[in-house]
C-alpha positions in Angstrom: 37.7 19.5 -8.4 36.4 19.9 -5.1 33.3 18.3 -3.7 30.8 21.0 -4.7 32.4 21.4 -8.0 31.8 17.5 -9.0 29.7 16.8 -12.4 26.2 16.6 -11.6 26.7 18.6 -8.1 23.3 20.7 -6.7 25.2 23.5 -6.7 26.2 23.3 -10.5 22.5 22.3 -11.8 20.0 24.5 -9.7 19.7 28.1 -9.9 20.1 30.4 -7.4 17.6 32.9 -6.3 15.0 31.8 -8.7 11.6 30.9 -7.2 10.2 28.3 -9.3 6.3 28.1 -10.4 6.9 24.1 -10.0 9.5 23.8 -7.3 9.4 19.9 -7.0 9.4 19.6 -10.8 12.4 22.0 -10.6 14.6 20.1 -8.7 13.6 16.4 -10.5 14.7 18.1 -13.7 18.1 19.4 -12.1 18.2 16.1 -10.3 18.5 14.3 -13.9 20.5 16.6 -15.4 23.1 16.4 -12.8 22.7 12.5 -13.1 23.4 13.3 -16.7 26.6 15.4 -16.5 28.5 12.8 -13.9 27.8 9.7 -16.2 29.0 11.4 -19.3 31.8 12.9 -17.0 32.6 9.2 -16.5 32.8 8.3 -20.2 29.1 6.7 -21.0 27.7 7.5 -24.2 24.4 8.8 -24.7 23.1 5.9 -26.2 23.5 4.7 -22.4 22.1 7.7 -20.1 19.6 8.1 -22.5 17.6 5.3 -21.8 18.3 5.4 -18.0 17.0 8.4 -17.8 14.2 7.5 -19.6 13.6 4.4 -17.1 14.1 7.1 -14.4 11.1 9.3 -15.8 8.7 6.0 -16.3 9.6 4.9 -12.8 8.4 7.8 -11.5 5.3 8.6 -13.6 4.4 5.0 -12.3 5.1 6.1 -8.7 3.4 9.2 -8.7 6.1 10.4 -6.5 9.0 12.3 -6.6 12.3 10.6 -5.7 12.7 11.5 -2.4 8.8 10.1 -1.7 10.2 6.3 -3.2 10.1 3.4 -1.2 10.6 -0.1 -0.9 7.1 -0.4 -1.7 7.6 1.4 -4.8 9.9 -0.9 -6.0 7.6 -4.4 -5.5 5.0 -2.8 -7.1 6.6 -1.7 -10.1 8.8 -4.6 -10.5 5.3 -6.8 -10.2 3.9 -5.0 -13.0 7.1 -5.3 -15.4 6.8 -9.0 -15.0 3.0 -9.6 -14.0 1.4 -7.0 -16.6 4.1 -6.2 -19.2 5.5 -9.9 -18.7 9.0 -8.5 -18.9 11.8 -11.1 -18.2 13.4 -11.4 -14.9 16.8 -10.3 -16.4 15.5 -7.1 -17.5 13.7 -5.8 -14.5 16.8 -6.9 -12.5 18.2 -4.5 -15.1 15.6 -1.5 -14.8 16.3 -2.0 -10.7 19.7 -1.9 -11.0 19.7 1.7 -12.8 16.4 2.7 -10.5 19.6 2.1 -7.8 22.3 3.8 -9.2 20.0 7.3 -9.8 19.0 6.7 -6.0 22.9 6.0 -5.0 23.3 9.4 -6.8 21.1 11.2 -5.2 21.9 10.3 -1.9 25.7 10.5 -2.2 26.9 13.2 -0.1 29.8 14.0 -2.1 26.7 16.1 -5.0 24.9 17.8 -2.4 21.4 16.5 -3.7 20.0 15.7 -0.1 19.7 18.7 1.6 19.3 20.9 -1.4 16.3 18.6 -1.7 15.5 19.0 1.9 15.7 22.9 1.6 13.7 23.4 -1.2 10.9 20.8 -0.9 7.5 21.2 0.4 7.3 17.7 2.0 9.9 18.6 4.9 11.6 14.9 5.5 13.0 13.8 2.5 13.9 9.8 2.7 15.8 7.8 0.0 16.2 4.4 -0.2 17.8 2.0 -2.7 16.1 -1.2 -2.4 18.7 -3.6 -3.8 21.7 -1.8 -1.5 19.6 -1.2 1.6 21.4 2.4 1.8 19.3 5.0 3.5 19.9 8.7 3.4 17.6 10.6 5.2 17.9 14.3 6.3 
């Protein structure tokens, strides 16, 4: 396959020459469901992207943002309130950062195309991602 033709590449998961209602909303959705085709194209079950995507979603409904808004900053709070608030174990919100990661590794890997698309197609301009455990920055 080439580059563009990965699972889970921009090009395969947003539409062409559609202008959405909900642009940002748009691309989040493709986002996950291109995150969703390359780990089932790498053998995981559902019963494993499920629940990461899931963790995905509550990340960002505790964020308020969309991914490329996260930060750093994001990531202490969050991981604060899993283990201040919810009292979580240490183990499992070094778990919940670890897949928080991999989606943001995703996203910024040039090889699916997720950057610029984002870039294009976003209202913010400046689109920075950050993974706070790898210190990889993409930023277009």
């Amino acid at each position: 396959m080439a580059g563009g033709d990965l699972a889970g590449a921009a090009r395969l998961e947003l539409v062409s020459g559609v202008v959405q209602l909900r642009p940002e909303d748009a691309m989040f959705e493709a986002m996950l469901r291109g995150w969703r085709a390359q780990q089932m194209a790498r053998g995981l079950r559902l019963d494993t992207v499920g629940p990461r995507e899931r963790l995905v979603r509550r990340f960002m409904e505790f964020t308020c943002e969309y991914p490329w808004a996260w930060s750093p900053g994001h990531m202490d709070e969050w991981s604060l309130s899993l283990t201040g608030e919810q009292r979580l174990a240490p183990s499992t919100v070094r778990s919940y950062q670890c897949t928080i990661r991999q989606f943001s590794e995703y996203l910024i890997d040039g090889r699916y195309g997720w950057a610029w698309r984002a870039r294009r197609r976003s209202a913010r301009g400046s689109i920075r991602w950050r993974s706070r455990m790898s210190g990889t920055r993409s930023r277009t």
